[in-house]
Gaussian input, Z-matrix of N, CA and C with variables (Angstrom, degrees):
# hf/3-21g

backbone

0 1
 N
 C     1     B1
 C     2     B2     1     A1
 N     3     B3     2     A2     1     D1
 C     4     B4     3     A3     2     D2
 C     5     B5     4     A4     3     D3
 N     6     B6     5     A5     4     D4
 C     7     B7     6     A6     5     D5
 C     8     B8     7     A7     6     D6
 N     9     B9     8     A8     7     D7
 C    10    B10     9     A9     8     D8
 C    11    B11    10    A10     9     D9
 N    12    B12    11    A11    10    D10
 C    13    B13    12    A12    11    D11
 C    14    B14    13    A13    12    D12
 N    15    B15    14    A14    13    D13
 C    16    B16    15    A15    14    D14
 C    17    B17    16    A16    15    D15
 N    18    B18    17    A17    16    D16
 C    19    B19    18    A18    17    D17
 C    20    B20    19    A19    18    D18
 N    21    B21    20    A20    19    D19
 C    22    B22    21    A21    20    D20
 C    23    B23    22    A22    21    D21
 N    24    B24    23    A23    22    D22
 C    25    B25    24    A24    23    D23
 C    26    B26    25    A25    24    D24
 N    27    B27    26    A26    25    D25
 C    28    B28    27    A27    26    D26
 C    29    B29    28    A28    27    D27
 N    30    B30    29    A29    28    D28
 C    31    B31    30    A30    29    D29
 C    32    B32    31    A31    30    D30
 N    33    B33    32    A32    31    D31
 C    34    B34    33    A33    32    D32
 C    35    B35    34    A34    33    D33
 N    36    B36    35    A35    34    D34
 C    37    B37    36    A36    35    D35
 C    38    B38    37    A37    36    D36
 N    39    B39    38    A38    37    D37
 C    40    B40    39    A39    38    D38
 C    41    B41    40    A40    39    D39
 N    42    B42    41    A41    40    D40
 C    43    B43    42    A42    41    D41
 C    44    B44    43    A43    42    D42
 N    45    B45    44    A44    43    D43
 C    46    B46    45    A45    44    D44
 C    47    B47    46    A46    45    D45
 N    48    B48    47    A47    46    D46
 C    49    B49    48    A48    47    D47
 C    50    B50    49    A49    48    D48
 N    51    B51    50    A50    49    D49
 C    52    B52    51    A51    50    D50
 C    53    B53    52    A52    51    D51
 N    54    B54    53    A53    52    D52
 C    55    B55    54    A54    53    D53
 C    56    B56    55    A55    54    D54
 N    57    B57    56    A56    55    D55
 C    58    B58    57    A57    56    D56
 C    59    B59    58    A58    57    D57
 N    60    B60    59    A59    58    D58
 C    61    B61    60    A60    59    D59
 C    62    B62    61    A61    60    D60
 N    63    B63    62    A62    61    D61
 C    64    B64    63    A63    62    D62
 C    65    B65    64    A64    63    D63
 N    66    B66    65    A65    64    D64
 C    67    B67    66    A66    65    D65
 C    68    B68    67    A67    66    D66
 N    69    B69    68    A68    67    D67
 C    70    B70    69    A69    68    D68
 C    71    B71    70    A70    69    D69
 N    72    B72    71    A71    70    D70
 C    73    B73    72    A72    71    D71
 C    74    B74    73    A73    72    D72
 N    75    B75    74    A74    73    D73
 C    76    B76    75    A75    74    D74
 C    77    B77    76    A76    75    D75
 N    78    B78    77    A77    76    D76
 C    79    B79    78    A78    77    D77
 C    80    B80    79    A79    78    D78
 N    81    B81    80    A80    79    D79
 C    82    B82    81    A81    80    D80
 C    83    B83    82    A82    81    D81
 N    84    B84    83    A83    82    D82
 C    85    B85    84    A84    83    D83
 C    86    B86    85    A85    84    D84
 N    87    B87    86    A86    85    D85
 C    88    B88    87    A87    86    D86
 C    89    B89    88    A88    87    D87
 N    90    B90    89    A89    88    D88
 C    91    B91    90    A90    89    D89
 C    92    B92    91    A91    90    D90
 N    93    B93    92    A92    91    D91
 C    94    B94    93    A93    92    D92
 C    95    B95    94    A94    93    D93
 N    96    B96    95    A95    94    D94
 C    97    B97    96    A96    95    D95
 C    98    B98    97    A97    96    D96
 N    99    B99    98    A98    97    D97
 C   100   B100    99    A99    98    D98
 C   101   B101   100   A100    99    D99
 N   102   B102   101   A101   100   D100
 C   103   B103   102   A102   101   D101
 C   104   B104   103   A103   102   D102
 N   105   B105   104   A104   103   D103
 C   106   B106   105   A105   104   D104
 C   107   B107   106   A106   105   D105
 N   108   B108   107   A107   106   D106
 C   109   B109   108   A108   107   D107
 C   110   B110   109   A109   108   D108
 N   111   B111   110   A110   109   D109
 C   112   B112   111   A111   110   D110
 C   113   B113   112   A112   111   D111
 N   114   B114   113   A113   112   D112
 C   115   B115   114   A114   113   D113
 C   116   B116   115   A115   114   D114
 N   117   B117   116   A116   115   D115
 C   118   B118   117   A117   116   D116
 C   119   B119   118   A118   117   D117
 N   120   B120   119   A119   118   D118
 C   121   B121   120   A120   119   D119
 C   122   B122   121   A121   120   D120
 N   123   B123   122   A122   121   D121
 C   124   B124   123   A123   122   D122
 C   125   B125   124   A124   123   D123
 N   126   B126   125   A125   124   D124
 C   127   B127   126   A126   125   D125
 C   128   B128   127   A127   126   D126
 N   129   B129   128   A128   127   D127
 C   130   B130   129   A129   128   D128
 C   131   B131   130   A130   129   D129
 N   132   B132   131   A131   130   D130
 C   133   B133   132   A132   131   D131
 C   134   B134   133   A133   132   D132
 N   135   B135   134   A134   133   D133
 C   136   B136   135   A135   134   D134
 C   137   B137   136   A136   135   D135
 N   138   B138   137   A137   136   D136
 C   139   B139   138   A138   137   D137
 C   140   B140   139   A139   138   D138
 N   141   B141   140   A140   139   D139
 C   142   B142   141   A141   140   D140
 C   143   B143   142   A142   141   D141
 N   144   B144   143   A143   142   D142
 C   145   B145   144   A144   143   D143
 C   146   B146   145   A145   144   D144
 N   147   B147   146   A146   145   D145
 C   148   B148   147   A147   146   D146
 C   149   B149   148   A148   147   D147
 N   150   B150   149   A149   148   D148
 C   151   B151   150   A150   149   D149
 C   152   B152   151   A151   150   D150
 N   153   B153   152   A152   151   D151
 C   154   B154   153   A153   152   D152
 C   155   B155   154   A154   153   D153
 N   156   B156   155   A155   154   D154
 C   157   B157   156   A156   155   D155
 C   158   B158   157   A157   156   D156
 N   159   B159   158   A158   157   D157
 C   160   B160   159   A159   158   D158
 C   161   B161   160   A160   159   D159
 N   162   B162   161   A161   160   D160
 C   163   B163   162   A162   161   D161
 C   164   B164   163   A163   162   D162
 N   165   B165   164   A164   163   D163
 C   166   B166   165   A165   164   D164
 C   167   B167   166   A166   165   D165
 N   168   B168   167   A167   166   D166
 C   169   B169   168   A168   167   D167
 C   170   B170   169   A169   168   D168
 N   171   B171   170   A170   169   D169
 C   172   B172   171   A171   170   D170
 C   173   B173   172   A172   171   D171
 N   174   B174   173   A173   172   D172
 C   175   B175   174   A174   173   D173
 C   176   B176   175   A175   174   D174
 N   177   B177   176   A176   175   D175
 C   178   B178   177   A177   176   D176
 C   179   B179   178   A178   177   D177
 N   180   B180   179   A179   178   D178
 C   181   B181   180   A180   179   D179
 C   182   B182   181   A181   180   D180
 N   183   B183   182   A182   181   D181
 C   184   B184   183   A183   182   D182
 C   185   B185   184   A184   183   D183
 N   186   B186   185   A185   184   D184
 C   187   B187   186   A186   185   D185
 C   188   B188   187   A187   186   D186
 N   189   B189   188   A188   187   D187
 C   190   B190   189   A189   188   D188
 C   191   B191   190   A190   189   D189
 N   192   B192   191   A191   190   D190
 C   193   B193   192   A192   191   D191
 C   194   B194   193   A193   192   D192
 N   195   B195   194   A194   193   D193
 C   196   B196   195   A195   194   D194
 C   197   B197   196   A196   195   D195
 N   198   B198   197   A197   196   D196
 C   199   B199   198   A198   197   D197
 C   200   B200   199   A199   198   D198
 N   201   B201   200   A200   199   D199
 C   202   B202   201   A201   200   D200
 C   203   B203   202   A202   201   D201
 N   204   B204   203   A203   202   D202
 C   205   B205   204   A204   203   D203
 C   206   B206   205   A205   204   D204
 N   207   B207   206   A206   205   D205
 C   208   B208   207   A207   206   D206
 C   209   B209   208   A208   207   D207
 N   210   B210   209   A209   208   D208
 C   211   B211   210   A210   209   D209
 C   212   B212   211   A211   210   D210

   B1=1.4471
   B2=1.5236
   B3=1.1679
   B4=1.3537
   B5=1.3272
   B6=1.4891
   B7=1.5414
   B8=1.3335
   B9=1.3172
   B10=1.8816
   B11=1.2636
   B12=1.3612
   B13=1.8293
   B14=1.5642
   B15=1.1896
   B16=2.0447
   B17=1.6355
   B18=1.1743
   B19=1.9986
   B20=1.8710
   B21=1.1728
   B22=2.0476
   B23=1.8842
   B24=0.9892
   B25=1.5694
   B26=1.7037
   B27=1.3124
   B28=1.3507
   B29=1.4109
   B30=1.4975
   B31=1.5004
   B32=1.7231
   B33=1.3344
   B34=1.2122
   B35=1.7970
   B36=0.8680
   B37=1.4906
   B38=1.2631
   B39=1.5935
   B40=1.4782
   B41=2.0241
   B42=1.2379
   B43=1.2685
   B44=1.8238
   B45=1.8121
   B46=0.9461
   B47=2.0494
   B48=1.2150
   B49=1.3192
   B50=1.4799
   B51=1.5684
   B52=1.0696
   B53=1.6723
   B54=1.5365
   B55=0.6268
   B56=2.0343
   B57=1.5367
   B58=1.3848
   B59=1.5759
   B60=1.4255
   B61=1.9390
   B62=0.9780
   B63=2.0098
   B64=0.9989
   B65=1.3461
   B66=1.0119
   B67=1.6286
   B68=1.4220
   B69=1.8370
   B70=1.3271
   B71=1.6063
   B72=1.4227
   B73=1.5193
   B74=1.1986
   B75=1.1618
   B76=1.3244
   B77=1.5459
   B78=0.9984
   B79=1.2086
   B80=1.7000
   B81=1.5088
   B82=1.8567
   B83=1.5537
   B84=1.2280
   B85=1.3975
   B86=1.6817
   B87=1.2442
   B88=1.2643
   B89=1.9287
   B90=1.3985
   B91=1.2824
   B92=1.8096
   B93=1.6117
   B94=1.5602
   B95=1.4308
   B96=1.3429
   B97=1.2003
   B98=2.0301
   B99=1.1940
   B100=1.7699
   B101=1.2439
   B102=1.1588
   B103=1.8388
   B104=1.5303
   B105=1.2959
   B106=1.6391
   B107=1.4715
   B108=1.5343
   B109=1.6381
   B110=1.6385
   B111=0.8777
   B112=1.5585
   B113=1.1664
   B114=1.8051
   B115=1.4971
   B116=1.8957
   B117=1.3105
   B118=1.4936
   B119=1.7620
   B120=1.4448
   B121=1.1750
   B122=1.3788
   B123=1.2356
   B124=1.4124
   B125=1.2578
   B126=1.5363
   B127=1.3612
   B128=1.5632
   B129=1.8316
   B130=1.5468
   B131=1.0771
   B132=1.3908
   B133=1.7277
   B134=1.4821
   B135=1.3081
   B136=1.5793
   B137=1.0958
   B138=1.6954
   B139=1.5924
   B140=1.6441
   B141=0.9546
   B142=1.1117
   B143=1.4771
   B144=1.0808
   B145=1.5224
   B146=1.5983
   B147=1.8315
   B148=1.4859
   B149=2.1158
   B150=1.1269
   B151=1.5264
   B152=1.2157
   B153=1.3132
   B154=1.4131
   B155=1.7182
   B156=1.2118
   B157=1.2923
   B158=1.9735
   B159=1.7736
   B160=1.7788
   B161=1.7276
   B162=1.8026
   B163=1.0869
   B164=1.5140
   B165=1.0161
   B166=1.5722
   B167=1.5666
   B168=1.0526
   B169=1.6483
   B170=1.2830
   B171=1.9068
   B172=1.7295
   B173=1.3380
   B174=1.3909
   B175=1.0123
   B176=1.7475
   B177=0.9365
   B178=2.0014
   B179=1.9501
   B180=1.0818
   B181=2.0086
   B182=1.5987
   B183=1.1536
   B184=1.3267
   B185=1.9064
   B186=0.9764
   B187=1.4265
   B188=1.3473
   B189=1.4540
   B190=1.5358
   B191=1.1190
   B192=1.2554
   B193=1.8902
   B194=1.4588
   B195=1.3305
   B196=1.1304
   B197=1.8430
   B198=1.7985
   B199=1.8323
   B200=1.5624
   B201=1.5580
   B202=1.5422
   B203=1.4577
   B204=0.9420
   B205=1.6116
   B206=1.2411
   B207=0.8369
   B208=1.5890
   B209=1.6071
   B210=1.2878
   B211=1.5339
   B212=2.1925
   A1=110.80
   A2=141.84
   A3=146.31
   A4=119.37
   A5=94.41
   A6=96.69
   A7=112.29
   A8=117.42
   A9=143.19
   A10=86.01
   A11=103.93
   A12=106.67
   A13=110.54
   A14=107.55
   A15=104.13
   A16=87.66
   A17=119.15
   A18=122.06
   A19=90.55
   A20=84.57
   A21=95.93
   A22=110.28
   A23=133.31
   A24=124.71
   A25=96.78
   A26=103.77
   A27=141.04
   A28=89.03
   A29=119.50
   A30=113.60
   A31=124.45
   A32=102.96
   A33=100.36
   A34=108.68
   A35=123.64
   A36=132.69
   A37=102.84
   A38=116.04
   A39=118.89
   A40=116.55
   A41=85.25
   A42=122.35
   A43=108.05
   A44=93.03
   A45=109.26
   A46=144.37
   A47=106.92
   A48=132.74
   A49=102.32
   A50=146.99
   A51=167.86
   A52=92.92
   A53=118.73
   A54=86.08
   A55=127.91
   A56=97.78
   A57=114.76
   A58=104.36
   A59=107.97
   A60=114.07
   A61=124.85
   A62=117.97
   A63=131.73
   A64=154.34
   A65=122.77
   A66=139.88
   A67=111.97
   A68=122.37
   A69=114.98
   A70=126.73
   A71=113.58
   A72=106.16
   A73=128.63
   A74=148.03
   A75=128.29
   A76=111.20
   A77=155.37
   A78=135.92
   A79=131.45
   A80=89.18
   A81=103.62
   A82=104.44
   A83=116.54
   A84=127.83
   A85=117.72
   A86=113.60
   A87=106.96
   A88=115.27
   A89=97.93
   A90=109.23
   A91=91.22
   A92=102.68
   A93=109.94
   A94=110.60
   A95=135.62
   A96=115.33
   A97=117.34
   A98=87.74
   A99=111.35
   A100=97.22
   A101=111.84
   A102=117.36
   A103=116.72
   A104=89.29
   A105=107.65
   A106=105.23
   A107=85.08
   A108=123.49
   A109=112.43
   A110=114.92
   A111=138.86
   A112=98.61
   A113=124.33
   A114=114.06
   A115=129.59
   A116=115.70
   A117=99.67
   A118=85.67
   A119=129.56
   A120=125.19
   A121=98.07
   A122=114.05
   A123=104.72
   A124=112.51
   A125=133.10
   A126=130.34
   A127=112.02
   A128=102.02
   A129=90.49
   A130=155.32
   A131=101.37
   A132=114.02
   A133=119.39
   A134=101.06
   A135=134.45
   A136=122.00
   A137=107.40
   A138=130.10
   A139=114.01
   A140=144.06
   A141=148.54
   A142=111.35
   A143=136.18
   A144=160.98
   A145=103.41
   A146=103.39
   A147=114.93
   A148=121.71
   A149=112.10
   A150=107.75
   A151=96.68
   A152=139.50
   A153=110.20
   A154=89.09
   A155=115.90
   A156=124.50
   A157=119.15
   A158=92.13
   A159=99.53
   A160=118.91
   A161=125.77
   A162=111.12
   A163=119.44
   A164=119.24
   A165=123.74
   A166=101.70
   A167=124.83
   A168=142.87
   A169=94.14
   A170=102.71
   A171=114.63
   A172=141.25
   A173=108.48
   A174=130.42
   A175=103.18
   A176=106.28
   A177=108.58
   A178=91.67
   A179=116.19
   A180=114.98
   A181=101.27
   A182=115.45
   A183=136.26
   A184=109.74
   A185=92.46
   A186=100.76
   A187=111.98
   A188=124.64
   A189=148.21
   A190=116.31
   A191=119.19
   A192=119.87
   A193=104.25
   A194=137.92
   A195=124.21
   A196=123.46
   A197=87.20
   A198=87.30
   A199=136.10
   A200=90.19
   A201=104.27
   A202=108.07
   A203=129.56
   A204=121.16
   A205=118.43
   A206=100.97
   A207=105.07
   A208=119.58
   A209=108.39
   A210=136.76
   A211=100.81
   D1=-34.36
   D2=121.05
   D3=33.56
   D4=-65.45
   D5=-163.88
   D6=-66.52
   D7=-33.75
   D8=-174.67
   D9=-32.69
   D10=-74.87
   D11=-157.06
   D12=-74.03
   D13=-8.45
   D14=174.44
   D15=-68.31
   D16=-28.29
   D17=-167.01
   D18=-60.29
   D19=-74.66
   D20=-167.17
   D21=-27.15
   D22=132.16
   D23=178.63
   D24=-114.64
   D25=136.38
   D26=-165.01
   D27=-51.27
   D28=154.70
   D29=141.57
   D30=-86.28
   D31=165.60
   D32=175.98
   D33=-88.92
   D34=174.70
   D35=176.97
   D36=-52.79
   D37=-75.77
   D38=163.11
   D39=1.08
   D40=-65.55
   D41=-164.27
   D42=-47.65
   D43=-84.40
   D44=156.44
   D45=-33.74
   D46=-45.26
   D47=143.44
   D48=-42.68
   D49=-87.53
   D50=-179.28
   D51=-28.78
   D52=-64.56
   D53=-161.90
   D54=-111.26
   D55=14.07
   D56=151.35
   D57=-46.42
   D58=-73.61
   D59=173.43
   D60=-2.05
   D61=-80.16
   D62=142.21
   D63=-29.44
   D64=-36.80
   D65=150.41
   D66=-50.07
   D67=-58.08
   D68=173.98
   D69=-85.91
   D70=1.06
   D71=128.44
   D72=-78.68
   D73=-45.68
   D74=157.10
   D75=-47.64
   D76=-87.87
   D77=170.27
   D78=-4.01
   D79=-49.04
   D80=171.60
   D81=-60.93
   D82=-63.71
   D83=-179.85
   D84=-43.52
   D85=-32.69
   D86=-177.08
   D87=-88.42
   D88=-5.52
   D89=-154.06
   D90=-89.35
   D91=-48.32
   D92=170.81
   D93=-66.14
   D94=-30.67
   D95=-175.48
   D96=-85.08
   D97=7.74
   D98=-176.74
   D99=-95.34
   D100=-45.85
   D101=173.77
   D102=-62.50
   D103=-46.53
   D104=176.10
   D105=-23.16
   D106=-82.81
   D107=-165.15
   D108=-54.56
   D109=-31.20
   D110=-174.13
   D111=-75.55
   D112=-69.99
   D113=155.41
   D114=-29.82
   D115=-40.35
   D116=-154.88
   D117=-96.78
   D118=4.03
   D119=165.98
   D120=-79.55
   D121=-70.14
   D122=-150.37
   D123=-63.56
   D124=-18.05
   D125=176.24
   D126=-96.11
   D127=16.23
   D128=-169.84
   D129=61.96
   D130=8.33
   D131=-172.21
   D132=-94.51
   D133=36.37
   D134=157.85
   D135=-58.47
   D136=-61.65
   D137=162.45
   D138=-2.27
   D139=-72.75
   D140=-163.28
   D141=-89.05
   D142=23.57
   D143=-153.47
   D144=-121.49
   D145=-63.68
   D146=169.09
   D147=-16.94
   D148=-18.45
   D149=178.62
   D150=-125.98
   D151=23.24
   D152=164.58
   D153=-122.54
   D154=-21.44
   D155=165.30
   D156=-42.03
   D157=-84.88
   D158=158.53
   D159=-34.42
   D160=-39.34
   D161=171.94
   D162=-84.59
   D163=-0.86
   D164=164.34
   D165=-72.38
   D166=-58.53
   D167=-159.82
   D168=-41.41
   D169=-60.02
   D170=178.57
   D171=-40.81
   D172=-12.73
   D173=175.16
   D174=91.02
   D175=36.56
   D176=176.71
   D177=-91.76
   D178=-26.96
   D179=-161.99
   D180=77.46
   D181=160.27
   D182=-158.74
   D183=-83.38
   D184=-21.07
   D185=-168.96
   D186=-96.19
   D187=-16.13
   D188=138.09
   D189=-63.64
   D190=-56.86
   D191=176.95
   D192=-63.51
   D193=-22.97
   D194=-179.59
   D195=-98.00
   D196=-16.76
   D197=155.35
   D198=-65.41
   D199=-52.18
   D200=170.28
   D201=-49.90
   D202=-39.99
   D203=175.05
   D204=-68.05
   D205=-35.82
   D206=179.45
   D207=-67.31
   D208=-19.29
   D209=-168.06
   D210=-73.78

């Protein structure tokens, strides 16, 4: 099994650096959108969601149920 990882090529620092960076924005990002979400629960501002929701249910998909509303 050895050999597998002689396959993988190292990063460079550059690299590495780059991609610590990246990871804790994604990390950041998930942390605000947890907050996000957590916010529009706890203040309920879901509420107005209810009809694009039911037209998802309908089988229109979400990305249709949320045009028509928008319409």
């Amino acid at each position: 099994m050895g050999w597998l990882f002689s396959l993988v090529e190292e990063l460079t620092e550059d690299e590495q650096r780059d991609c610590l960076y990246l990871e804790c924005k994604v990390e950041r990002a998930f942390y605000e959108a947890g907050k996000a979400l957590q916010s529009l629960r706890d203040r309920r501002l879901y509420r107005s969601a209810h009809k694009i929701l039911r037209n998802a249910r309908i089988g229109l998909g979400l990305s249709v149920a949320i045009l028509i509303n928008l319409i």
